[in-house]
C-alpha positions in Angstrom: 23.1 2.8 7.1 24.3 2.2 3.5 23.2 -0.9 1.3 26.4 -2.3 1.4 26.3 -2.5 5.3 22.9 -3.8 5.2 24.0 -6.5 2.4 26.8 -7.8 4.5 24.7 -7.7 7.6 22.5 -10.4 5.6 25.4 -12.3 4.5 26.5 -12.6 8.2 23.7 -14.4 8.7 23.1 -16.8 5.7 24.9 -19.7 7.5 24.7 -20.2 11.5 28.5 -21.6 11.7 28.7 -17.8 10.7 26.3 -16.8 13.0 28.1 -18.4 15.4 31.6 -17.8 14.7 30.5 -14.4 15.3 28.8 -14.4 17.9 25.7 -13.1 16.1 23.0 -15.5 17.0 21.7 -14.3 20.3 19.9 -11.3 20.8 21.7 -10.4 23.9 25.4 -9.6 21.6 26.3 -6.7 22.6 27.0 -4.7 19.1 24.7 -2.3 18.0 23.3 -2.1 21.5 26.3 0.0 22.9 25.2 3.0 20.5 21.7 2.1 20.4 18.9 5.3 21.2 16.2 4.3 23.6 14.4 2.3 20.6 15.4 1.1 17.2 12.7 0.4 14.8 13.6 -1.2 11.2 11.5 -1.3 8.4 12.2 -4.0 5.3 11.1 -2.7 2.0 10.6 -5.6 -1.2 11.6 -2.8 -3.7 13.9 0.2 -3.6 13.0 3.3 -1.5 12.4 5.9 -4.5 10.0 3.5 -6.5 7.1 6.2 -6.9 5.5 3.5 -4.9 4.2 1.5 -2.3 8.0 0.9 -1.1 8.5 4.8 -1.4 5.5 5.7 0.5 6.6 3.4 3.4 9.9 5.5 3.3 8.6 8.5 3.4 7.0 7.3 6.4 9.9 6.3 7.9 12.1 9.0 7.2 9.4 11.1 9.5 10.6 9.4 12.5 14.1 10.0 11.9 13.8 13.7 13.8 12.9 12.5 17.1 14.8 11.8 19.9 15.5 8.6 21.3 14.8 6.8 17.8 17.1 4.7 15.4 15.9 4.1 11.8 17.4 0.6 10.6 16.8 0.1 6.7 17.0 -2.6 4.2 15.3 -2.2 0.0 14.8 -4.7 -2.1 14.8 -7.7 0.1 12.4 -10.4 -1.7 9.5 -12.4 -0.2 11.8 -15.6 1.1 14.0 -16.5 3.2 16.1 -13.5 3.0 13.5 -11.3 5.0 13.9 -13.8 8.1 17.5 -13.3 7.8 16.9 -9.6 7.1 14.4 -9.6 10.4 16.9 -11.6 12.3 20.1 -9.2 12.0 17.9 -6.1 12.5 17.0 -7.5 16.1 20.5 -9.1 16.9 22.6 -6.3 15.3 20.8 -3.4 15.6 19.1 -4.1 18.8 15.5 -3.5 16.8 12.6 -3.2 19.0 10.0 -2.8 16.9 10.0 -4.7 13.4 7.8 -3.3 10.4 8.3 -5.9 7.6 6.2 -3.7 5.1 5.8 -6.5 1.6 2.8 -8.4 1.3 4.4 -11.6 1.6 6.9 -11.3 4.4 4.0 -12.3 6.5 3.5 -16.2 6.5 5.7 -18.1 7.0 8.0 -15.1 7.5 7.2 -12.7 10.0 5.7 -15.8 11.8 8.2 -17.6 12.4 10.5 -14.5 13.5 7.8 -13.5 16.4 8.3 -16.9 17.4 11.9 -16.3 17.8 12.1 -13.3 19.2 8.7 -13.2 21.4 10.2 -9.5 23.2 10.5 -8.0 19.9 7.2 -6.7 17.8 6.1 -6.8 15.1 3.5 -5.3 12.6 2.7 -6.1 9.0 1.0 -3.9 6.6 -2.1 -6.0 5.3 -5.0 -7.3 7.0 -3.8 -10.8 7.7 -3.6 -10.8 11.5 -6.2 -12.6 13.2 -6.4 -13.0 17.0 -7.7 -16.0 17.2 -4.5 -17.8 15.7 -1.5 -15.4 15.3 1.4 -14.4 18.4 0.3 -11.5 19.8 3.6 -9.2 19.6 2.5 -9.4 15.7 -0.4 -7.1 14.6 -0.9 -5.5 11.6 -1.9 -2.1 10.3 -3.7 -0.3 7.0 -5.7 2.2 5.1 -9.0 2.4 3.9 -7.2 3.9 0.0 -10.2 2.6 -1.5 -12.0 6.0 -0.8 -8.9 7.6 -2.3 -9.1 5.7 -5.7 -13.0 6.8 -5.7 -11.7 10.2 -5.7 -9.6 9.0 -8.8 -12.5 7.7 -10.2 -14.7 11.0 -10.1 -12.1 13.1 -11.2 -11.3 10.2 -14.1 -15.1 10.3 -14.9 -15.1 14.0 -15.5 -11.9 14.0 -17.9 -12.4 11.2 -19.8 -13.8 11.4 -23.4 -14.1 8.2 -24.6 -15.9 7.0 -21.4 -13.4 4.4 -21.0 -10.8 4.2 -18.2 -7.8 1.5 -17.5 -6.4 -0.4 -14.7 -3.0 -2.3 -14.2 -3.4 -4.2 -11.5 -1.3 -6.9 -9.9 -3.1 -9.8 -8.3 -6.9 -10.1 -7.8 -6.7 -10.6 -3.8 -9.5 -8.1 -1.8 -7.8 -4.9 -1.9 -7.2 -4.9 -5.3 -10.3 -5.4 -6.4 -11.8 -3.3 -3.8 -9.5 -0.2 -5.7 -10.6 -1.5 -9.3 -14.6 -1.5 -8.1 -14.1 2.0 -6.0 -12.7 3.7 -9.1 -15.4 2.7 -11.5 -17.7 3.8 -8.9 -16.4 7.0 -8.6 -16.1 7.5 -12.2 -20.0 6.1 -12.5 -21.2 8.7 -9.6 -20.4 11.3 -13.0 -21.3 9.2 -15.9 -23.0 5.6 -15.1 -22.4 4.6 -18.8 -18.2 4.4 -18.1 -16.2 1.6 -18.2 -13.3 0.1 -16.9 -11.1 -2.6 -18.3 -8.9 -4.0 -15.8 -5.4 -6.3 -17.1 -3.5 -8.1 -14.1 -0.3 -8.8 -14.6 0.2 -11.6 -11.9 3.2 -9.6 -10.1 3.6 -6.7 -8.0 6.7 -5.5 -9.9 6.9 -6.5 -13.1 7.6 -3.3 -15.7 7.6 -5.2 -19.0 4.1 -6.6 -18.2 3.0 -3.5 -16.9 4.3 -1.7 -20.4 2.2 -3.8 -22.1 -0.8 -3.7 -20.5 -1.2 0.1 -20.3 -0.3 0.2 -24.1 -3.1 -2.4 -24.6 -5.5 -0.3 -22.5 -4.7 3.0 -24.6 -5.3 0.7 -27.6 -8.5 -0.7 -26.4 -9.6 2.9 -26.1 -8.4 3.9 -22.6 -7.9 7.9 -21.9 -7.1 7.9 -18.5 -5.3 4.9 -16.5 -4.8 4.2 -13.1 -3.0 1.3 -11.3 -2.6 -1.0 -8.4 1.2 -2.3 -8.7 4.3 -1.6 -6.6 6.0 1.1 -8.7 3.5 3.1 -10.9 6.2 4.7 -12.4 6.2 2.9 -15.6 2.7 2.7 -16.1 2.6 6.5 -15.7 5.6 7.6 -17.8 4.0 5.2 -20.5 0.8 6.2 -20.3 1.5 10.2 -20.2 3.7 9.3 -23.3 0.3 7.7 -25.3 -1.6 10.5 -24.3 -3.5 9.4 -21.8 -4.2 11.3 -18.3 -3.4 9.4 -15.4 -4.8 8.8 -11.7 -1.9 7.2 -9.2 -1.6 5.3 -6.5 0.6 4.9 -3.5 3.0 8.1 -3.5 3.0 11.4 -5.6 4.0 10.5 -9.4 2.7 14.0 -10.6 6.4 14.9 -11.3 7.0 12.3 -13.7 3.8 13.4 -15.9 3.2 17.0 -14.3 0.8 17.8 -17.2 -1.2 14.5 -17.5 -1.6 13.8 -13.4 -5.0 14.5 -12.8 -4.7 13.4 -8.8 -3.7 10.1 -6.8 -4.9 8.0 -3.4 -1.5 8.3 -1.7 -0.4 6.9 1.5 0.4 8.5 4.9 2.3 6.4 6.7 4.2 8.8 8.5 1.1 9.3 10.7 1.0 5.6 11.7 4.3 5.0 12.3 3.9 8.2 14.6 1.3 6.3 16.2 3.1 3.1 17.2 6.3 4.8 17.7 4.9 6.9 20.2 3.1 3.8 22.1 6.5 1.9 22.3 8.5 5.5 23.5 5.6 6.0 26.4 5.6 1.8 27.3 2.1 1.9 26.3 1.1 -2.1 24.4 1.2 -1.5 20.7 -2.3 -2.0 19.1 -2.5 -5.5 17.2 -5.2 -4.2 14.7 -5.1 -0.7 13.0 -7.2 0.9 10.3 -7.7 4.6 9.5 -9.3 6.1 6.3 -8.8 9.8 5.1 -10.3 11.2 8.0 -7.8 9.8 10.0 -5.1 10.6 8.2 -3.8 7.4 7.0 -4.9 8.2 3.6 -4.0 11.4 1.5 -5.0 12.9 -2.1 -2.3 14.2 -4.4 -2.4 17.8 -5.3 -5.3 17.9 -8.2 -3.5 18.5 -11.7 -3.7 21.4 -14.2 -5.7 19.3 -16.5 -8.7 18.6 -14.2 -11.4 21.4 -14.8 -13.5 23.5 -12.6 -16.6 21.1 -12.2 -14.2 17.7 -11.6 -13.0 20.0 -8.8 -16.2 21.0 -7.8 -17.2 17.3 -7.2 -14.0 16.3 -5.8 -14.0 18.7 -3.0 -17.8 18.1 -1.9 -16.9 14.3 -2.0 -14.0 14.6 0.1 -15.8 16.5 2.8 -18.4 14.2 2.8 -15.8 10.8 3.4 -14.2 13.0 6.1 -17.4 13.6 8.0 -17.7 9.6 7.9 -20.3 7.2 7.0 -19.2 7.2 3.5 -19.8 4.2 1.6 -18.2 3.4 -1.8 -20.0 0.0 -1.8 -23.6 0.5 -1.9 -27.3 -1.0 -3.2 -28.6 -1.6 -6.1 -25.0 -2.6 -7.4 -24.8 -6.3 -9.3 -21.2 -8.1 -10.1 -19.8 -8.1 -13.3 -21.0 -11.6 -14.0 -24.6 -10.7 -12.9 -24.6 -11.5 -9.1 -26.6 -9.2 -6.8 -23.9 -7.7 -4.1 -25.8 -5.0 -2.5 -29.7 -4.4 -2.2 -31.8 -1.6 -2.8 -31.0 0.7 0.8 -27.6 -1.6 1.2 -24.4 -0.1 1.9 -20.6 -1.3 3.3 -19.0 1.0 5.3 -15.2 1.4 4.8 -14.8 -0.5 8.0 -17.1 -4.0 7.2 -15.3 -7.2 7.2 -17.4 -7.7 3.7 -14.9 -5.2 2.3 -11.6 -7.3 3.2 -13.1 -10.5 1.9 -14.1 -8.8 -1.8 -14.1 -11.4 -4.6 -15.8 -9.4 -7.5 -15.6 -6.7 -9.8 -18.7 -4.4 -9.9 -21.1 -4.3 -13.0 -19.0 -2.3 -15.4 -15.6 -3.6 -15.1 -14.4 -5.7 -18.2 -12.0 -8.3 -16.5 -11.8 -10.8 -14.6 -10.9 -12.2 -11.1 -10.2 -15.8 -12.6 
């Protein structure tokens, strides 16, 4: 379905005497439906579909369903965190005949998605994030996600072994749980090599926002950074502006290695083409969609990028015995003694979070070691 099909589709629906007029507002209207393949599941992306990022991976994901029978893909990039995704939400269900609903931004949840499984209580719907909760959410919403944290320590040891100056960066966007949970795991990573490294951490406030993200990786390279990593929508400019500094560079989301083949080291990549798998198959078979879903690496959710030509034989070495240890399970990133950067005690002696405790989805700190802060 092309972008202009999809704009005008959300343009039908930006008035209800439009709505109306053309007979659009009930769920039951018969276009769409007369073409439709057993199922039709849309996905809404907050950025374009070839971002190097988080709205690429979800595409990629996507685009794996495409090949089997009885499925229709519905589409629609760059649709911001307002209104516009209810309306968005709303023609991919009266339309389209959508099933199955994966609004994929952090902020099409609430009051979003909400209020659209309200609506449409025989349609479902699941957010990635971990805001669902049982106890006061509809339950045809749900929501689904990876435990990437494990991924970014896997930065973080192969970071540790290439850095010189024993200082590594990170652009991040917001300081909510899983952020900070990827700024801590990749120090930690980098400190199972070297337990005198740093990290220094700028947040830029947004999830896409390429002249602050610019800035702040030229700041880290000039506060001494060698090798950068990130936690943003689109790492593609921090990347292209960090390789052009000189610095190596660890991603995040999808595979950026082509846009700095010689300064990629590795990346914590999504797989989302596993998940989507999952719930596509439950809804093909009549089986009740889950309403909670996690996965780490050994489930597939979460994948490594290809390690670079820069990374040398004993970053490799570690890499590959760490990886076989998080997919036997029982891994913990977050573990005793470890202290806050501001002092506080966050694990004991003999203490350690598995990739699964609720501790971990609650994070409000950065680990001893990081020079930033949450405030």
């Amino acid at each position: 379905m092309t972008d202009r099909f999809m704009l005008s589709r959300r343009q039908l629906l930006k008035t209800s005497a439009a709505g109306a007029a053309l007979g659009l507002a009930s769920a039951s209207f018969p276009i769409g439906k007369a073409f439709a393949a057993a199922a039709t599941v849309g996905f809404i992306y907050v950025g374009p579909k070839d971002d190097y990022g988080y709205n690429q991976a979800h595409a990629e994901g996507a685009a794996a369903l495409k090949g089997i029978e009885g499925i229709s893909i519905v589409e629609e990039e760059n649709v911001p965190e307002t209104v516009d995704v209810q309306k968005t939400m709303e023609s991919m269900i009266n339309l389209d005949g959508a099933s199955l609903v994966f609004p994929t931004s952090f902020g099409y949840f609430d009051p979003h998605m909400l209020a659209m499984c309200t609506k449409f209580p025989d349609v479902q719907f699941r957010h990635c994030g971990g805001m669902w909760n049982k106890d006061k959410h509809p339950m045809n919403a749900g929501s689904y996600f990876g435990y990437i944290g494990m991924g970014q320590y896997l930065n973080g040891v192969v970071a540790g072994h290439t850095s010189k100056t024993k200082k590594l960066g990170f652009v991040a966007a917001k300081p909510i749980p899983q952020v900070l949970l990827n700024i801590n795991s990749f120090l930690l990573g980098a400190r199972s090599v070297d337990p005198t490294i740093t990290c220094q951490v700028i947040f830029t406030g947004e999830w896409s926002l390429a002249v602050k993200e610019a800035e702040a990786t030229n700041a880290l390279v000039d506060q001494g950074a060698d090798v950068i990593t990130c936690h943003v929508d689109s790492p593609k400019v921090v990347v292209e502006t960090a390789a052009g500094r000189g610095a190596f560079i660890c991603g995040y989301h999808a595979n950026q290695s082509p846009l700095a083949p010689e300064k990629y080291l590795t990346g914590a990549e999504w797989n989302w083409a596993k998940v989507y798998k999952m719930f596509v198959d439950d809804l093909v078979a009549g089986t009740p969609l889950p309403n909670f879903t996690r996965g780490g690496l050994a489930d597939g959710f979460v994948k490594m990028s290809p390690l670079g030509p820069a990374v040398g034989e004993p970053a490799r070495k570690q890499f590959d015995a760490t990886l076989a240890e998080m997919m036997k399970g029982g891994f913990s990133v977050i573990k005793g003694p470890l202290k806050s950067n501001k002092g506080v005690v966050v694990a004991t002696e003999g203490q350690a979070f598995a990739e699964t405790a609720i501790e971990l989805e609650s994070m409000d700190y950065l680990v001893e070691g990081v020079v930033g802060s949450t405030a």
